[in-house]
N, C-alpha and C positions, 0 to 999 in steps of 0.2 A: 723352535724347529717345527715347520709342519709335517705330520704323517700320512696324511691323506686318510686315515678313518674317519669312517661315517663322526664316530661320539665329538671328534675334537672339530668336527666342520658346523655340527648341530649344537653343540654344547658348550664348546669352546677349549681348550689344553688345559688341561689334568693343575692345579696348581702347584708349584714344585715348594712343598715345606714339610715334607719328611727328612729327618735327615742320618734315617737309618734303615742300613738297606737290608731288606726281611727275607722271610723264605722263600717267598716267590721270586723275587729276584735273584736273590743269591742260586738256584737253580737253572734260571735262566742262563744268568754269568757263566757257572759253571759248565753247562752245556754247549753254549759258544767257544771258550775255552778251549773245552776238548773235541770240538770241531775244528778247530782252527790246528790242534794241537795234530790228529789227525789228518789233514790236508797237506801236513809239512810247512803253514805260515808262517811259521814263528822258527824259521830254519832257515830266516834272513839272518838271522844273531845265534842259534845254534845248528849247525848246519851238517848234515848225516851227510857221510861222504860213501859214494859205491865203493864195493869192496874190490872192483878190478881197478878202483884207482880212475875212473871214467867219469870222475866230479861229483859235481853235490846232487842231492838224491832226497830231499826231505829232511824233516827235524831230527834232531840229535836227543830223546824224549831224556834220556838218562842225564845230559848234561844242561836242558832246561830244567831239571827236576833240580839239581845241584845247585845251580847259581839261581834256583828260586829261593832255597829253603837258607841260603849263605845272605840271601840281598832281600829277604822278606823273612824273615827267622823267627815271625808269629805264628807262620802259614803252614800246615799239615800238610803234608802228601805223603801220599796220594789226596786232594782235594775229594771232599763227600758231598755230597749234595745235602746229606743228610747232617753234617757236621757248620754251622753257619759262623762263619770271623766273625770278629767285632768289623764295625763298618769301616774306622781307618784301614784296616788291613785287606779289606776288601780291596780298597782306593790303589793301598801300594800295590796289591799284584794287579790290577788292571792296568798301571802305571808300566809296574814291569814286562807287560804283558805287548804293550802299547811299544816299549823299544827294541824289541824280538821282532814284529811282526811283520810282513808283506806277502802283497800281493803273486803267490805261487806260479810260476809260467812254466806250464811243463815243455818240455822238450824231447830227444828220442826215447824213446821207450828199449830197456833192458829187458828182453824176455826170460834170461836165466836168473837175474833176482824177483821176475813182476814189478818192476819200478819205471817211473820214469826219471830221467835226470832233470833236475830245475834249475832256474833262475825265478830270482825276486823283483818285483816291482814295492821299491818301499813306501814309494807317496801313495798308490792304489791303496795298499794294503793297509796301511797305518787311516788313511780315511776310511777305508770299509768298517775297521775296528772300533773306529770313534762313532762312527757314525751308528751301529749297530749297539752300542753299549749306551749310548745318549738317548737310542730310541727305550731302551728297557728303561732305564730313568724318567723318559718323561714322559711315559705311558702311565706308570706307576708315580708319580708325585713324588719322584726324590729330589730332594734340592744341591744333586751333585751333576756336574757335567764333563766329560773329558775335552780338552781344548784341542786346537789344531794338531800339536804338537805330542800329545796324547798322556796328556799333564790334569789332574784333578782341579776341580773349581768348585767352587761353592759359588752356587744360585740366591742371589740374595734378595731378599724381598723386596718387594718393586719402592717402599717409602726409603728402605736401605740404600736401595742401586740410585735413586734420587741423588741420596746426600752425598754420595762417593762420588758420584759424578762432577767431582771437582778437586784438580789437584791445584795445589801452593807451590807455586817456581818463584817465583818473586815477591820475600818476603822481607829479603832486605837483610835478614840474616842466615847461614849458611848451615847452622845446626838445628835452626827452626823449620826448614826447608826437607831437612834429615827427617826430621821425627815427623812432622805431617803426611812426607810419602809413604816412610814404610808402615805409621801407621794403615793408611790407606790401603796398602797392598795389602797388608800382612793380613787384614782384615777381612779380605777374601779367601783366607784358606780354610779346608775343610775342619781341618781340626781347632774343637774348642780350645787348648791351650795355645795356639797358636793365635785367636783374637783375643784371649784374655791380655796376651802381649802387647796387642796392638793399643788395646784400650789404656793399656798403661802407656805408653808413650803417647798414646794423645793426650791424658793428661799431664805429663811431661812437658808436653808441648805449649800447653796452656798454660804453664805454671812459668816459661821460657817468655812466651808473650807479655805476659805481666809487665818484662821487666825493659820492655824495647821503648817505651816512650820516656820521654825527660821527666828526672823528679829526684826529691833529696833519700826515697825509701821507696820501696816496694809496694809499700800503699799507694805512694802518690804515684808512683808509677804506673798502677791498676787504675786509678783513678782517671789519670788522663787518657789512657786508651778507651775508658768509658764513656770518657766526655766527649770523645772524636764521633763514636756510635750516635749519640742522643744529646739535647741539649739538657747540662745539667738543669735540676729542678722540674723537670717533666716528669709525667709520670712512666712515659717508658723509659728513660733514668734510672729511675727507681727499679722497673722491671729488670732492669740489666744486671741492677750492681745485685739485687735480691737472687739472680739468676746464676751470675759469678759465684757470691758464699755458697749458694745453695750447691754447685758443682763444686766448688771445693772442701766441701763438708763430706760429701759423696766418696772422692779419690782418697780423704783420708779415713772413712770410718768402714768402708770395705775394702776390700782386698785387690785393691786396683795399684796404688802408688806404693803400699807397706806391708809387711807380711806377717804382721804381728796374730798371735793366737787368738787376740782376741775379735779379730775382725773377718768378717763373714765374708764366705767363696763366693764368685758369682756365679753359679751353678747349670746355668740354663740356657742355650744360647740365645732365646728370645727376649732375655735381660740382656743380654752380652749389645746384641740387636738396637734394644731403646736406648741405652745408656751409652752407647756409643754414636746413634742420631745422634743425642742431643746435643751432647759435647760436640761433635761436629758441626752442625747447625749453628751453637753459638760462635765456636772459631772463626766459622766462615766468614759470620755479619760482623766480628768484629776486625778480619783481615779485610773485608771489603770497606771499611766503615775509616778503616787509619789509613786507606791508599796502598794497601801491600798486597796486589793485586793476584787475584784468583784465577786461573782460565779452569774456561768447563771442559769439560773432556767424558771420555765413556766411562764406568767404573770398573766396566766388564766383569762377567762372569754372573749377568744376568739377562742376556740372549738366550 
């Protein structure tokens, strides 16, 4: 997204791989918030009604405060500026914030309450919102963004957003087809246990592949999708199969396929990140390499 400041025209945009949103933002947030909160925006989904019965009038602040703390039941309120969520919970009230919202259009003016009566424009408003909360984010290098629809994304690094840039429709079977999407999707949400998931169905997915080509065992069956890739006895042959153990050494001696005590978390999402290129990477060249064809596509949610 361009902003039109001087730094991002001379410097270039802010790189987005924070992925936690601090106290300067979370201030920021919260002051749009309670500006919007203030204007009656968010009084498309709770809606203050005049007391002469002469229609809607602004936000309903008592019953946005209710179905926040019932649909976000992390989240304090009164919000503090000075009190900062964890950054998921940040996500879900801007989320929630984001189906409340529109564009306010006042209408006659009440002189005996000081009000005027509204209507909502909800595409206006719902874009103003996105659009004003994406700029906090990528002023500030957070690697989250809210979508059209005013849904959380994870901004994934540009060698990430590469390799997702490729979904498997036609793979020939129907439950390998499963596990390659939503790996892929799932892969894009903000929260780390939500890609730890994904990374485990990709290697599900992998471990599904093994067994689609012809052969008396699971080896041979590895085998021969190996041999489609490389001519056997090459050295990138060798590369391949050296490439296979090595990933399936990986899914079972950490905490990706089994969940045994004695095998290590994946902790960090910038492991989450490599270990999930990889394995992607390799699926790709070997669904392109047996004819079970690949189309490229956007990965989204790194615009």
């Amino acid at each position: 997204m361009s902003t039109g400041y001087f730094t991002d025209r001379e410097y270039g945009v802010r790189p987005a791989i924070s992925e936690t949103v601090d106290e300067r933002v979370w201030g920021a947030l919260h002051a749009l918030i309670d500006m919007r909160i203030g204007s009656g925006a968010f009084g498309f989904r709770f809606t203050d009604q005049c007391p002469d019965g002469n229609g809607p009038c602004g936000c309903d602040r008592q019953a946005f405060a209710q179905f926040l703390q019932a649909e976000v039941p992390w989240i304090d309120w009164p919000l503090r500026r000075s009190e900062l969520p964890e950054t998921p919970v940040v996500l879900d009230l801007l989320e929630f914030c984001a189906k409340a919202v529109g564009e306010p259009i006042l209408g006659s003016y009440h002189s005996y309450y000081g009000h005027h009566h509204m209507t909502w424009d909800r595409a206006a408003g719902l874009a103003s919102f996105v659009a004003d909360v994406n700029l906090l984010f990528q002023r500030n290098g957070i690697a989250f963004k809210l979508n059209a629809d005013g849904y959380a994304q994870r901004i994934l690094p540009q060698p990430v957003a590469q390799a997702l840039g490729w979904q498997m429709f036609a793979t020939g079977e129907a439950e390998l087809d499963r596990l390659l999407e939503y790996a892929r999707s799932r892969f894009l949400s903000p929260k780390l246990d939500d890609r730890r998931d994904a990374t485990e169905k990709l290697w599900d997915a992998f471990e599904r592949m093994k067994t689609l080509e012809p052969g008396s065992s699971k080896r041979a069956q590895a085998d021969a999708l190996l041999d489609r890739a490389a001519a056997p006895g090459t050295g990138m042959r060798d590369a391949l199969a050296a490439e296979a153990k090595a990933l399936t050494s990986i899914g079972n001696s950490l905490r990706i396929r089994h969940s045994e005590v004695t095998q290590e978390m994946i902790d960090r999402s910038e492991k989450l990140d490599w270990l999930f290129v990889r394995m992607f990477g390799f699926v790709r060249l070997l669904l392109l390499a047996s004819g079970r064809s690949a189309q490229p596509t956007s990965a989204g949610g790194n615009n």
